[in-house]
C-alpha positions as CSV (number, residue, x, y, z in Angstrom):
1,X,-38.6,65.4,-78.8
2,X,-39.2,62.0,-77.9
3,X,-37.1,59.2,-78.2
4,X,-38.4,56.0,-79.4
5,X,-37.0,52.0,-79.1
6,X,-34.4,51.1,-81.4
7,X,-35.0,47.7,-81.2
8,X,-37.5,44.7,-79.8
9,X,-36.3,43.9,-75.9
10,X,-34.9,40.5,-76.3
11,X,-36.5,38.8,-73.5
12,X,-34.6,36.6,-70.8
13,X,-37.3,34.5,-69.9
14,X,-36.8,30.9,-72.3
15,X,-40.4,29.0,-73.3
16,X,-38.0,26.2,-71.3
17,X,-38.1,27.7,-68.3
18,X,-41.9,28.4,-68.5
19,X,-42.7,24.5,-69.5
20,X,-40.7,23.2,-67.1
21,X,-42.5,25.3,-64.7
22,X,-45.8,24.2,-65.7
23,X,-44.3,20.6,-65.9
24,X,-44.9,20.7,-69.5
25,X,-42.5,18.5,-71.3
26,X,-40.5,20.7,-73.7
27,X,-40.8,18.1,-76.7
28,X,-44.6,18.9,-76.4
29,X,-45.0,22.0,-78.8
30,X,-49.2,22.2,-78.4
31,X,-49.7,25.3,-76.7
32,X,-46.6,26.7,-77.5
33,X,-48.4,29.9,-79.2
34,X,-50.3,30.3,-76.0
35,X,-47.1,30.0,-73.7
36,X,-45.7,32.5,-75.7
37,X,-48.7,35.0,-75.5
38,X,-48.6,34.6,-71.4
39,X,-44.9,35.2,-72.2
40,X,-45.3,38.6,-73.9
41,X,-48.0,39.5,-71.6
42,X,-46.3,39.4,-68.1
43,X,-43.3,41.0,-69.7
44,X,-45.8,44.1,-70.8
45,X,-47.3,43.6,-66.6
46,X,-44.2,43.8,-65.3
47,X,-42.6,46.6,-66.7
48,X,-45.9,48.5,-66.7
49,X,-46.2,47.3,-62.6
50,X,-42.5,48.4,-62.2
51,X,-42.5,51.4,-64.5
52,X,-38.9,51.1,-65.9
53,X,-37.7,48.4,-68.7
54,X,-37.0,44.5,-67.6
55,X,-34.3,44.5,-70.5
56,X,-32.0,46.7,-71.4
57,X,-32.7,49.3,-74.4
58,X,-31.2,51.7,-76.8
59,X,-33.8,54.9,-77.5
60,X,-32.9,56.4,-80.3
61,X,-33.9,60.2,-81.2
62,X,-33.2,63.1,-84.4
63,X,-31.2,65.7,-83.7
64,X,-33.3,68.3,-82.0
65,X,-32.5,72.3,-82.4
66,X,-33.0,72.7,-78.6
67,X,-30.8,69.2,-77.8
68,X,-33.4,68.0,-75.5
69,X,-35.4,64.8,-75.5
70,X,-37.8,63.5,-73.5
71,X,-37.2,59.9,-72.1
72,X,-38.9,58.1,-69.6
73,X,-36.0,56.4,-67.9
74,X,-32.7,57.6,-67.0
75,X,-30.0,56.5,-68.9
76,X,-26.5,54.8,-68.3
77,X,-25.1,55.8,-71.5
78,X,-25.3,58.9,-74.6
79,X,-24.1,58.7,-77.8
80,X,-23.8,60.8,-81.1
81,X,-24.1,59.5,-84.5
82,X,-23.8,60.6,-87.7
83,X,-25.6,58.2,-90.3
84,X,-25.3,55.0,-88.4
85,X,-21.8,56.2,-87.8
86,X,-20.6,56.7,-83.7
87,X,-19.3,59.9,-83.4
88,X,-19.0,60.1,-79.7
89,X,-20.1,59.3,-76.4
90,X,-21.3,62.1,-74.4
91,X,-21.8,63.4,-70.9
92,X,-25.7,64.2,-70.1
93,X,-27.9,66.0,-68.2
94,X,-31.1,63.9,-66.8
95,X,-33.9,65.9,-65.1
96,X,-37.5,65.5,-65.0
97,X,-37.4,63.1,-67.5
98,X,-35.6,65.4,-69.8
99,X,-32.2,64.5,-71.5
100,X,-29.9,66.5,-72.2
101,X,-26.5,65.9,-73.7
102,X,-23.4,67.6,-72.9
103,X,-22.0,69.4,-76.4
104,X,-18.2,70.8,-76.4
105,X,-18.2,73.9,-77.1
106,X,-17.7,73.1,-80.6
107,X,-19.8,70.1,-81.3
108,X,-19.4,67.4,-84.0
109,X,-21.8,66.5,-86.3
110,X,-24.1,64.6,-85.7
111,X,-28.1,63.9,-86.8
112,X,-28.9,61.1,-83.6
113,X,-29.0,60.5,-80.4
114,X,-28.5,57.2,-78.7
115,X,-29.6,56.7,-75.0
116,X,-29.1,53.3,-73.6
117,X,-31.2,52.6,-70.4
118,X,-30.3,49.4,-68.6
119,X,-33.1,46.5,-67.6
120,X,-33.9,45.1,-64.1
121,X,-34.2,41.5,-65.2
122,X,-33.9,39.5,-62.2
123,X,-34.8,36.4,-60.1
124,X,-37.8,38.0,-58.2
125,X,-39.1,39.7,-61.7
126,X,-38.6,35.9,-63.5
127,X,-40.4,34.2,-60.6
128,X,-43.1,36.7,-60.6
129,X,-43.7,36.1,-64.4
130,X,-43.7,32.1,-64.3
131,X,-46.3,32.6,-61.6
132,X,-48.6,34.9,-63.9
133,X,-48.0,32.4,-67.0
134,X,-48.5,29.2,-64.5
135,X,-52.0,31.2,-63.2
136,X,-53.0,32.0,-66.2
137,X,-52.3,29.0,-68.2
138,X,-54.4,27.1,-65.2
139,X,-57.5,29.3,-65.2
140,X,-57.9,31.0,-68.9
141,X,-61.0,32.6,-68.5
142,X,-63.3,32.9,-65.7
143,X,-67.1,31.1,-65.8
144,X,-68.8,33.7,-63.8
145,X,-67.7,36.6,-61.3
146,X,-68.3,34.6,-58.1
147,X,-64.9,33.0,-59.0
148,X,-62.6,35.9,-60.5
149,X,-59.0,35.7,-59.2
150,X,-56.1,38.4,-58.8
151,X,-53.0,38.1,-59.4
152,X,-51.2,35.1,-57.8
153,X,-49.8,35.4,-54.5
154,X,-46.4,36.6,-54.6
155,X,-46.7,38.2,-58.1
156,X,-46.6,41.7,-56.7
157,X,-44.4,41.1,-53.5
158,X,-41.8,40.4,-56.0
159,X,-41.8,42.6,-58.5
160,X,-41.7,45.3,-55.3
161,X,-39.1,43.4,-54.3
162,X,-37.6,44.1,-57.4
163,X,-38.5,47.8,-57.6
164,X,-37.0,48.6,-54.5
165,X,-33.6,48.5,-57.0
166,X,-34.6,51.7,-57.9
167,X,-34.4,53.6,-54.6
């Protein structure tokens, strides 16, 4: 089975921050709904770039018959509950993406499972963002093909930079 979010990341990265990068004074609320877009939409580049969460997360799951559930990521923590109620925190097994908690030999009851995974937010993720909002917010569309751009420079040396956490 597979376990899904249990809540909306909260992101790190403050509308602030990206005005002041864009030397945007933060009174000036105009293209807030813009900033905010380029906001969500280097957070989805990044962790799809990085393959693993920027934030940290709780993936909640039902109980499954064969107690094993897929998740993408491995996680720090396991927990049992029982109708919103913590029951325990477990030992697990993680294995080709497989999760697999650790039952006594007589269980407790329980009817979830609660994996938190924890984020990579960091300075070379941030920077990377602001320069994908700062690009983007510069050049929102391109005129003709003759002028298409990448990524900025930078964007992807730092988020490997970041990645390399992982090894």
């Amino acid at each position: 089975m597979r376990m899904s979010r249990d809540t909306k990341s909260l992101d790190s990265l403050s509308l602030d921050l990206i005005k002041n990068h864009l030397q945007i004074l933060t009174s000036d609320t105009q293209d807030d709904t813009l900033l905010t877009h380029l906001k969500n939409a280097s957070f989805d580049y990044a962790e799809k770039y990085l393959h693993h969460p920027i934030t940290s997360e709780s993936y909640l799951a039902p109980i499954d018959e064969n107690n094993t559930y897929e998740l993408i990521h491995k996680p720090t923590n396991v927990y049992l509950y029982d109708n919103e109620t913590l029951v325990e925190e477990v030992d697990f097994i993680y294995k080709n993406r497989q999760l697999i908690p650790n039952l006594p030999t007589t269980p407790p009851t329980f009817n979830t499972v609660k994996a938190d995974v924890q984020g990579l937010d960091d300075n070379s993720i941030t920077q990377a963002r602001l320069l994908m909002i700062g690009s983007h917010y510069a050049v929102r569309e391109n005129e003709n093909y003759s002028n298409q751009r990448e990524m900025p420079l930078g964007v992807h040396r730092l988020l490997d930079l970041a990645q390399m956490s992982l090894l």
